[in-house]
Biotite code that builds the C-alpha atoms (Angstrom):
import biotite.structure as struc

atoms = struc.array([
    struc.Atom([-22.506, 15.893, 61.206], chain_id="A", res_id=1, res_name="UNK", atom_name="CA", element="C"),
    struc.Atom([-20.283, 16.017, 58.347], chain_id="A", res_id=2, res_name="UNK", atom_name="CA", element="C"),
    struc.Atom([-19.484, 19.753, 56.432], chain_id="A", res_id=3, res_name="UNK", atom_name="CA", element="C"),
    struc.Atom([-20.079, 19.993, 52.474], chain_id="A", res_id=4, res_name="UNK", atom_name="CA", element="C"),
    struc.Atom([-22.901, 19.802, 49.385], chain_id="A", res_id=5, res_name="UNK", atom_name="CA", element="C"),
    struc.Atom([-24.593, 16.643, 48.286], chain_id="A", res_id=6, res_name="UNK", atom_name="CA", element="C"),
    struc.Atom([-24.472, 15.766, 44.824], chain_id="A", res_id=7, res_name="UNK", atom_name="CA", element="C"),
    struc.Atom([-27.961, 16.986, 44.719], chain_id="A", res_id=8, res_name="UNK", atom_name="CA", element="C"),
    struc.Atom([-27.360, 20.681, 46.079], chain_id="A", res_id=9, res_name="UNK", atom_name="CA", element="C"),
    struc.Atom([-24.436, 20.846, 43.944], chain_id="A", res_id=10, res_name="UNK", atom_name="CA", element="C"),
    struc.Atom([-26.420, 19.691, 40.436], chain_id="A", res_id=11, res_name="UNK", atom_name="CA", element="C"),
    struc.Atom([-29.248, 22.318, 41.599], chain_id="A", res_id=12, res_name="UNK", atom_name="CA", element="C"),
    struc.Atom([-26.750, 24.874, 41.947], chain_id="A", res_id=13, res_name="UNK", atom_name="CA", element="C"),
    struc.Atom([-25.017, 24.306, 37.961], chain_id="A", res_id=14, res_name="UNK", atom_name="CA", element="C"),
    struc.Atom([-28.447, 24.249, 36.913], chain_id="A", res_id=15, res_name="UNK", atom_name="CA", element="C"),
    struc.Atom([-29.407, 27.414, 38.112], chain_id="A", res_id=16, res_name="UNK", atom_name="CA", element="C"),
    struc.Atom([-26.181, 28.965, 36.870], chain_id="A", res_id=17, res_name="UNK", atom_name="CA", element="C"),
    struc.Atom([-26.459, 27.579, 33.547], chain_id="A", res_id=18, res_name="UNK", atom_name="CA", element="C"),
    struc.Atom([-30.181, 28.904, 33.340], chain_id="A", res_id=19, res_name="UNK", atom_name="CA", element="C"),
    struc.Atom([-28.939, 32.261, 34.232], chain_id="A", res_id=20, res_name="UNK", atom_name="CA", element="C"),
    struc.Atom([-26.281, 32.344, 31.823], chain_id="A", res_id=21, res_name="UNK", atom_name="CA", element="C"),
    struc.Atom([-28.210, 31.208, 29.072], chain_id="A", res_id=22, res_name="UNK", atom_name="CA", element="C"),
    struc.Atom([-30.986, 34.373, 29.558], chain_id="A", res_id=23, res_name="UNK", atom_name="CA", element="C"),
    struc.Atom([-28.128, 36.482, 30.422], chain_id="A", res_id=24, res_name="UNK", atom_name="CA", element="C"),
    struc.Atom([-26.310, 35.252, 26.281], chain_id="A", res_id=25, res_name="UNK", atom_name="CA", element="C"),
    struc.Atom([-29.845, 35.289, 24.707], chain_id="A", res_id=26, res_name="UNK", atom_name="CA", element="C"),
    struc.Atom([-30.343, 38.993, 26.117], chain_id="A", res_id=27, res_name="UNK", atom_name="CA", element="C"),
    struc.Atom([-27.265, 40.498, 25.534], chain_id="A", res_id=28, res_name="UNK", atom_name="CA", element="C"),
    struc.Atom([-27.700, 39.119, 21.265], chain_id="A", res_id=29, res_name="UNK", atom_name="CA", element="C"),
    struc.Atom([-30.847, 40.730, 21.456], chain_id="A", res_id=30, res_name="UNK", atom_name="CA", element="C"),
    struc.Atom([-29.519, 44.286, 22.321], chain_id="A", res_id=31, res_name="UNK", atom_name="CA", element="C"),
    struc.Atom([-26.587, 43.855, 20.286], chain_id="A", res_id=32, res_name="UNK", atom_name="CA", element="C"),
    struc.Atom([-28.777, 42.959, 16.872], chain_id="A", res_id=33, res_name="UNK", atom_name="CA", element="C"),
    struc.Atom([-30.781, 45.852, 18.432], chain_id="A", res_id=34, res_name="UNK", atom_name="CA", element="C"),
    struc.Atom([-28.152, 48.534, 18.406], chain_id="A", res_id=35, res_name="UNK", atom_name="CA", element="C"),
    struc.Atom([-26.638, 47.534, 15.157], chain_id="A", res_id=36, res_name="UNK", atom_name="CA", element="C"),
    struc.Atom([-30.744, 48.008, 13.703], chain_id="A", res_id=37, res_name="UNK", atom_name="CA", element="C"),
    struc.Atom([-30.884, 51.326, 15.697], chain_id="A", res_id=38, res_name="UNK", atom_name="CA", element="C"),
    struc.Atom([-27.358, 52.559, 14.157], chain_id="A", res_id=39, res_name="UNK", atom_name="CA", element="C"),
    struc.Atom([-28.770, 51.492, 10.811], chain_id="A", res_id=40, res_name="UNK", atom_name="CA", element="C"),
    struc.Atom([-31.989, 53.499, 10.796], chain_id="A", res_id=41, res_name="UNK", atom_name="CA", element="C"),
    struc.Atom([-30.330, 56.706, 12.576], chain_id="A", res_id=42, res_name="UNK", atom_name="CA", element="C"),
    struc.Atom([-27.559, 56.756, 8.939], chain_id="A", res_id=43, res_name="UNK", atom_name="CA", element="C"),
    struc.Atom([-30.242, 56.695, 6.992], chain_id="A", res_id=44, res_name="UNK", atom_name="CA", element="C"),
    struc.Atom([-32.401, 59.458, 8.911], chain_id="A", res_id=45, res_name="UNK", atom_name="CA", element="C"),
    struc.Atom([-28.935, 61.720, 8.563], chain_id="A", res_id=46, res_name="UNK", atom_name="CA", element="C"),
    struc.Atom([-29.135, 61.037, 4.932], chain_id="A", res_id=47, res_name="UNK", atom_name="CA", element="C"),
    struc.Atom([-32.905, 62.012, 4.834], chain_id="A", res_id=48, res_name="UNK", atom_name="CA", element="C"),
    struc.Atom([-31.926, 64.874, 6.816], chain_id="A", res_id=49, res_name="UNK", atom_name="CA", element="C"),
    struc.Atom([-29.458, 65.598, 4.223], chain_id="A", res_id=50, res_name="UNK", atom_name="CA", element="C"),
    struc.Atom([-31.326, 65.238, 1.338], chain_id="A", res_id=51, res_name="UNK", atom_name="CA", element="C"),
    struc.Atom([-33.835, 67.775, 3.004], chain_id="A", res_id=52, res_name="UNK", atom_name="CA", element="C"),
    struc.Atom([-31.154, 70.554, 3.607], chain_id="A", res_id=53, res_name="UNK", atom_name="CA", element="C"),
    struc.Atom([-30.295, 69.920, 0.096], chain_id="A", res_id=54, res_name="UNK", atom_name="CA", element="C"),
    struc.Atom([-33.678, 70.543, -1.196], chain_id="A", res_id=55, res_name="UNK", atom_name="CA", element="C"),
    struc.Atom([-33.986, 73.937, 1.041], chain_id="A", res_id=56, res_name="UNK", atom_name="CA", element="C"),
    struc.Atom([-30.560, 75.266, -0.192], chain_id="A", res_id=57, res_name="UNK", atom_name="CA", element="C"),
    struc.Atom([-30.322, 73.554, -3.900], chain_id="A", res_id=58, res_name="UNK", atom_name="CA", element="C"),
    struc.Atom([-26.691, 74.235, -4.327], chain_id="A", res_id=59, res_name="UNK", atom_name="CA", element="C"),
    struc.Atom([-25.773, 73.988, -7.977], chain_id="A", res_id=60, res_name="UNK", atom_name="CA", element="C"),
    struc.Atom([-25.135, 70.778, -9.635], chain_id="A", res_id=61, res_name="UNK", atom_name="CA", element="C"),
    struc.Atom([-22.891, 70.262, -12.983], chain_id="A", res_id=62, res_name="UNK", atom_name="CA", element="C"),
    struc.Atom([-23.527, 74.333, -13.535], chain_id="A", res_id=63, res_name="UNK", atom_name="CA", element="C"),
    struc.Atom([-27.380, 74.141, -13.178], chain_id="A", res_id=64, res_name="UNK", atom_name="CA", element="C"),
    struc.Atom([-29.532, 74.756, -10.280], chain_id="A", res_id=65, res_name="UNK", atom_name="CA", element="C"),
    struc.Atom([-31.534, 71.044, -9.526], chain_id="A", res_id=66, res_name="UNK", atom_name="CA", element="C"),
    struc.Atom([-35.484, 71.054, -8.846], chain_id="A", res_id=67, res_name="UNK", atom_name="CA", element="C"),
    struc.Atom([-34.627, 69.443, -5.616], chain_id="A", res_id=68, res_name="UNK", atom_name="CA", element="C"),
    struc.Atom([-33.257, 66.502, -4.162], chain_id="A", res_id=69, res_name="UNK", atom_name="CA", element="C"),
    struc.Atom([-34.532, 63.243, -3.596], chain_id="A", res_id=70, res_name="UNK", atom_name="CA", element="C"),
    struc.Atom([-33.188, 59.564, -2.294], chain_id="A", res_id=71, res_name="UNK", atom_name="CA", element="C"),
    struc.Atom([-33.957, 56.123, -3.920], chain_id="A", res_id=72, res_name="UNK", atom_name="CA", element="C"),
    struc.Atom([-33.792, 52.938, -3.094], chain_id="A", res_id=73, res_name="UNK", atom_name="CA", element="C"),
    struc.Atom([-30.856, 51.089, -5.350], chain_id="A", res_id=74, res_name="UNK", atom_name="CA", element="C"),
    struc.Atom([-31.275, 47.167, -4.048], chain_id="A", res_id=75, res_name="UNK", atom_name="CA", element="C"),
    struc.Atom([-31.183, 45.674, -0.510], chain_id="A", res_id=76, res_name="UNK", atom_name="CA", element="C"),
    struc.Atom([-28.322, 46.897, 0.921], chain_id="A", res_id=77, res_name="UNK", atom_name="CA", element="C"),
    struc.Atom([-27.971, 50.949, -1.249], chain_id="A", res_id=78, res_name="UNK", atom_name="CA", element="C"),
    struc.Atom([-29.919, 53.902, -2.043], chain_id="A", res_id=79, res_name="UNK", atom_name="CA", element="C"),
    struc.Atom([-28.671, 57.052, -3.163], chain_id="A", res_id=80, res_name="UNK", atom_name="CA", element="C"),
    struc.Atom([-28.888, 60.820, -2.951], chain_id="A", res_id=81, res_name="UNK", atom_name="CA", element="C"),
    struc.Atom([-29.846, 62.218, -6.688], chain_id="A", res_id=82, res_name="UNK", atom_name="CA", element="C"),
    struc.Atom([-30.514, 65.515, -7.987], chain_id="A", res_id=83, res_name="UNK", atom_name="CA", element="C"),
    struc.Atom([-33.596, 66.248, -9.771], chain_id="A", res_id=84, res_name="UNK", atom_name="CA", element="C"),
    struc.Atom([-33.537, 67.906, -13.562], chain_id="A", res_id=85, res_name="UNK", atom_name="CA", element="C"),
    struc.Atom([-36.648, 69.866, -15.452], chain_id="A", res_id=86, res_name="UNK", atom_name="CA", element="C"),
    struc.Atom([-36.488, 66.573, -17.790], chain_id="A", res_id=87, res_name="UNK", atom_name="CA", element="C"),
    struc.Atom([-38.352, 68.272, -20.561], chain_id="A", res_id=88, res_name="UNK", atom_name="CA", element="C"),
    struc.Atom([-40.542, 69.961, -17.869], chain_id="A", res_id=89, res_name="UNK", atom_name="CA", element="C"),
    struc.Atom([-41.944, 73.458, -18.456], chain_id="A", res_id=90, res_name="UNK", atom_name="CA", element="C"),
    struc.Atom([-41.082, 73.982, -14.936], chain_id="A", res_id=91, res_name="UNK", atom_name="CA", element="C"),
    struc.Atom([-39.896, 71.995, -11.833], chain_id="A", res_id=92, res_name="UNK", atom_name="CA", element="C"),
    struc.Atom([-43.228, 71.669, -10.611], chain_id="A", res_id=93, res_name="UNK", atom_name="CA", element="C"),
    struc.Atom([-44.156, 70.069, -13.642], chain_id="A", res_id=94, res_name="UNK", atom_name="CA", element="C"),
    struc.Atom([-41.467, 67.922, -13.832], chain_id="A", res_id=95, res_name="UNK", atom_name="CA", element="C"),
    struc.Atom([-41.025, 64.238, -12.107], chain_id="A", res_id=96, res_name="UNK", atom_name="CA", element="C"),
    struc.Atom([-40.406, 63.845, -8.817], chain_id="A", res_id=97, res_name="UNK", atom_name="CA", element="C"),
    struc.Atom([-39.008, 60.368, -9.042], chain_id="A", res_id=98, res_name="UNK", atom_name="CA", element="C"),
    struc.Atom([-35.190, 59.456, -10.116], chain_id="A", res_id=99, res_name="UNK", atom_name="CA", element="C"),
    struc.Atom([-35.494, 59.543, -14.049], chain_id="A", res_id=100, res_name="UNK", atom_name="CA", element="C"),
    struc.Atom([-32.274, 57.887, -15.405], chain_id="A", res_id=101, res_name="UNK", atom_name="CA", element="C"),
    struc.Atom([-29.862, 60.186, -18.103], chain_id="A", res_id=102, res_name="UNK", atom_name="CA", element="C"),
    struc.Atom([-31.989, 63.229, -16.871], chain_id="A", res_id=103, res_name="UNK", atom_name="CA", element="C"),
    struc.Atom([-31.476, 63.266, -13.430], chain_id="A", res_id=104, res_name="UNK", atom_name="CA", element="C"),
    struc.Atom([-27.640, 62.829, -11.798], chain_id="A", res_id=105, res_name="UNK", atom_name="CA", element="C"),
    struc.Atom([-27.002, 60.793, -8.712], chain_id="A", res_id=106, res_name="UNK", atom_name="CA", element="C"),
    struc.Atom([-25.399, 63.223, -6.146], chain_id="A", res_id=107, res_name="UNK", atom_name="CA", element="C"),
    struc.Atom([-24.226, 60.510, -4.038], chain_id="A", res_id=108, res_name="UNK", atom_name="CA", element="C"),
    struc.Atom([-24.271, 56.374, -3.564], chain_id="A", res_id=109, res_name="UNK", atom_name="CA", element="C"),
    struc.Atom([-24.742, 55.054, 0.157], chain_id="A", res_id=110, res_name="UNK", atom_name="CA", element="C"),
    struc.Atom([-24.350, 51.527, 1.155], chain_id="A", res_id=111, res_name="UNK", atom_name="CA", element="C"),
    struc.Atom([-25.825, 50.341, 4.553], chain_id="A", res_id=112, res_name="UNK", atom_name="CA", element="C"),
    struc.Atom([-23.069, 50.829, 7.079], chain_id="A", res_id=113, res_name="UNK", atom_name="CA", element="C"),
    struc.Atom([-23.971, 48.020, 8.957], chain_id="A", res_id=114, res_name="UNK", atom_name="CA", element="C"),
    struc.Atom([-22.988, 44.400, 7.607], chain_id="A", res_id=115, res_name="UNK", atom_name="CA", element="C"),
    struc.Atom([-26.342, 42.317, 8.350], chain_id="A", res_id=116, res_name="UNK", atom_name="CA", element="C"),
    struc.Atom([-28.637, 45.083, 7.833], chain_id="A", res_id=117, res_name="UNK", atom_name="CA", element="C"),
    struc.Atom([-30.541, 45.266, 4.488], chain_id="A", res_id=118, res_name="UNK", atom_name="CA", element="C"),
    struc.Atom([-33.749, 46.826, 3.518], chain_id="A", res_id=119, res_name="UNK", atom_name="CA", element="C"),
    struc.Atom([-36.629, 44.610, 4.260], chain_id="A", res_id=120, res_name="UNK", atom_name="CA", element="C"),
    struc.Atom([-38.133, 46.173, 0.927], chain_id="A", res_id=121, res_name="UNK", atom_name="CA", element="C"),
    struc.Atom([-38.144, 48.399, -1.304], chain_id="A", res_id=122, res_name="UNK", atom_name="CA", element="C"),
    struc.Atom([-39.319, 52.247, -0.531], chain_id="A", res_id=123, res_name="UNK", atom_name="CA", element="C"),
    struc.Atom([-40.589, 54.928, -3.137], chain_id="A", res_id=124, res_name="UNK", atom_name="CA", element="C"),
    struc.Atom([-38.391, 57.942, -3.975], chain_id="A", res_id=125, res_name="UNK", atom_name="CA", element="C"),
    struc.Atom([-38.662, 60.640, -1.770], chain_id="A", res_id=126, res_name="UNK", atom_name="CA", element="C"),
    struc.Atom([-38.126, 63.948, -3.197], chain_id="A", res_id=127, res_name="UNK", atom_name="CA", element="C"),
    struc.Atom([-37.607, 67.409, -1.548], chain_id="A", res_id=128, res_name="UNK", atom_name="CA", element="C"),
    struc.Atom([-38.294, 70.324, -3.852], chain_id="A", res_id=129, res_name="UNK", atom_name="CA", element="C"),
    struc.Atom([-36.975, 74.111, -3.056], chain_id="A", res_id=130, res_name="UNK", atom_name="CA", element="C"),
    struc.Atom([-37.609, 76.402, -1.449], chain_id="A", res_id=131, res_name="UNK", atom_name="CA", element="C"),
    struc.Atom([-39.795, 75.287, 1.760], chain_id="A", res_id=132, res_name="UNK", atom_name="CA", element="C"),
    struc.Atom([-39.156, 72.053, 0.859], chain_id="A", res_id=133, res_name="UNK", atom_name="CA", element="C"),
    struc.Atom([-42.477, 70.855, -0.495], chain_id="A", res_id=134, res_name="UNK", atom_name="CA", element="C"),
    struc.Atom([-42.211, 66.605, -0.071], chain_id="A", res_id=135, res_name="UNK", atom_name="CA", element="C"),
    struc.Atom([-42.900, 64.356, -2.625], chain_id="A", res_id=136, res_name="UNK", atom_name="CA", element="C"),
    struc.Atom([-43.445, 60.554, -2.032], chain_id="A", res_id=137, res_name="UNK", atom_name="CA", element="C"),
    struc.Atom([-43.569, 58.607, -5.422], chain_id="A", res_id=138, res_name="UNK", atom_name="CA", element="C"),
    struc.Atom([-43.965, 61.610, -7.465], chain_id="A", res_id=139, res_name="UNK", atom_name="CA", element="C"),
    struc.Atom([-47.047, 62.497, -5.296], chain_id="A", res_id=140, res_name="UNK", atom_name="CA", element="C"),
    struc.Atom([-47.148, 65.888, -3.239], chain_id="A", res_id=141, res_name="UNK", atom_name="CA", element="C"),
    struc.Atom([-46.745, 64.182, 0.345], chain_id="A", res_id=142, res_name="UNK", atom_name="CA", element="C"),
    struc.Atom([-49.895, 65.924, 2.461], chain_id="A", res_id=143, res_name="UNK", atom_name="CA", element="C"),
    struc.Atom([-50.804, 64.062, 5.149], chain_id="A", res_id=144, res_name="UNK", atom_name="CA", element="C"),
    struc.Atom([-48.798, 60.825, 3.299], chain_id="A", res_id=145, res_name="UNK", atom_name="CA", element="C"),
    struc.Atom([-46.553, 58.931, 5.075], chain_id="A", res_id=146, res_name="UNK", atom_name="CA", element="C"),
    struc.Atom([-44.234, 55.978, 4.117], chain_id="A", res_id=147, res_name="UNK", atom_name="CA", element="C"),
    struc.Atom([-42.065, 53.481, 6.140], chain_id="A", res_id=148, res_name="UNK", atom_name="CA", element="C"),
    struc.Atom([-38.690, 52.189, 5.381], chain_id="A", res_id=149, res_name="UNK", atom_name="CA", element="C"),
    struc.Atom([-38.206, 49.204, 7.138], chain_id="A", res_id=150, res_name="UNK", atom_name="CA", element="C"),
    struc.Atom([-34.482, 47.792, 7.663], chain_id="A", res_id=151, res_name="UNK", atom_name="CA", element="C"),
    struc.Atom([-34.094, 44.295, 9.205], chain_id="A", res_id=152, res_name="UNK", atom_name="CA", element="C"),
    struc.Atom([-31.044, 41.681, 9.980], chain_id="A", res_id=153, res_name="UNK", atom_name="CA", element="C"),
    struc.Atom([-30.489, 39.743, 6.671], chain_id="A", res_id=154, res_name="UNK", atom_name="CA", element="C"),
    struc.Atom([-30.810, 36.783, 8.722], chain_id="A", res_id=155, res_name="UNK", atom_name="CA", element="C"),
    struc.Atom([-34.794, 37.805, 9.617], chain_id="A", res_id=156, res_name="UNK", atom_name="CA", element="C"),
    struc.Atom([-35.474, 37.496, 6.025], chain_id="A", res_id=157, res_name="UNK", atom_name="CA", element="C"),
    struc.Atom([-35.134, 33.718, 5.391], chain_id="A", res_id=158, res_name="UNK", atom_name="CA", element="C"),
])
């Protein structure tokens, strides 16, 4: 009797390690396009945050007092933080809720932190009006409204 592998054992064996490996590579992309999406979406729930806790405390802006705060989407990869302005408005519950270029000022421009994330498409303005803050979604008083900002791999959108 004669010690070692046949050439059969020993092609069963690579096989098997090669199937392993390949589950193991496709598994650990998965998480990794995972966590880059989950560090994606938790940047722009700070900035929501943000924009919220803007709205409640409405610091002053240029010398004026805004009528809130709101974010808007820009293009793929950047939204941005803007104040809102009475715009003509008797009041700032009268006034619009959505970004309204030369009246309202852009507080601050955000680009997508990660590379290969963009916005899958495009979301309304969300505004946050002092002092509770009362939400508004597209100009509309958000009660019972919801709407979804969806960011994917650029990759996932060819």
């Amino acid at each position: 009797m004669k010690n070692g592998f046949t050439l059969v054992e020993v092609l069963v064996a690579v096989s098997i390690i090669g199937v392993l490996s390949t589950v193991i590579l496709l598994n650990y992309r998965t998480g990794q396009e995972q966590a880059i999406l989950t560090r994606a979406a938790a940047a722009l729930e700070t900035d929501i945050r943000n924009t919220q806790n803007l709205g409640i405390s409405s610091p002053q802006l240029s010398g004026s007092i805004p009528c809130g705060y709101g974010l808007r989407y820009v293009d793929n990869r950047n939204y941005s933080l803007y104040a809102g302005h009475l715009g003509g408005a008797a009041n700032c519950q009268a006034s619009n809720h959505n970004f309204q270029s030369g009246t309202d000022s852009v507080y601050q421009d955000i680009k997508i932190i990660e590379q290969r994330v963009v916005f899958k498409n495009p979301f309304p303005d969300i505004f946050f009006e002092p002092p509770d803050p009362v939400t508004y979604i597209n100009d509309n008083r958000a009660i019972g409204v919801s709407t979804a900002i969806e960011l994917c791999l650029e990759s996932d959108l060819t």
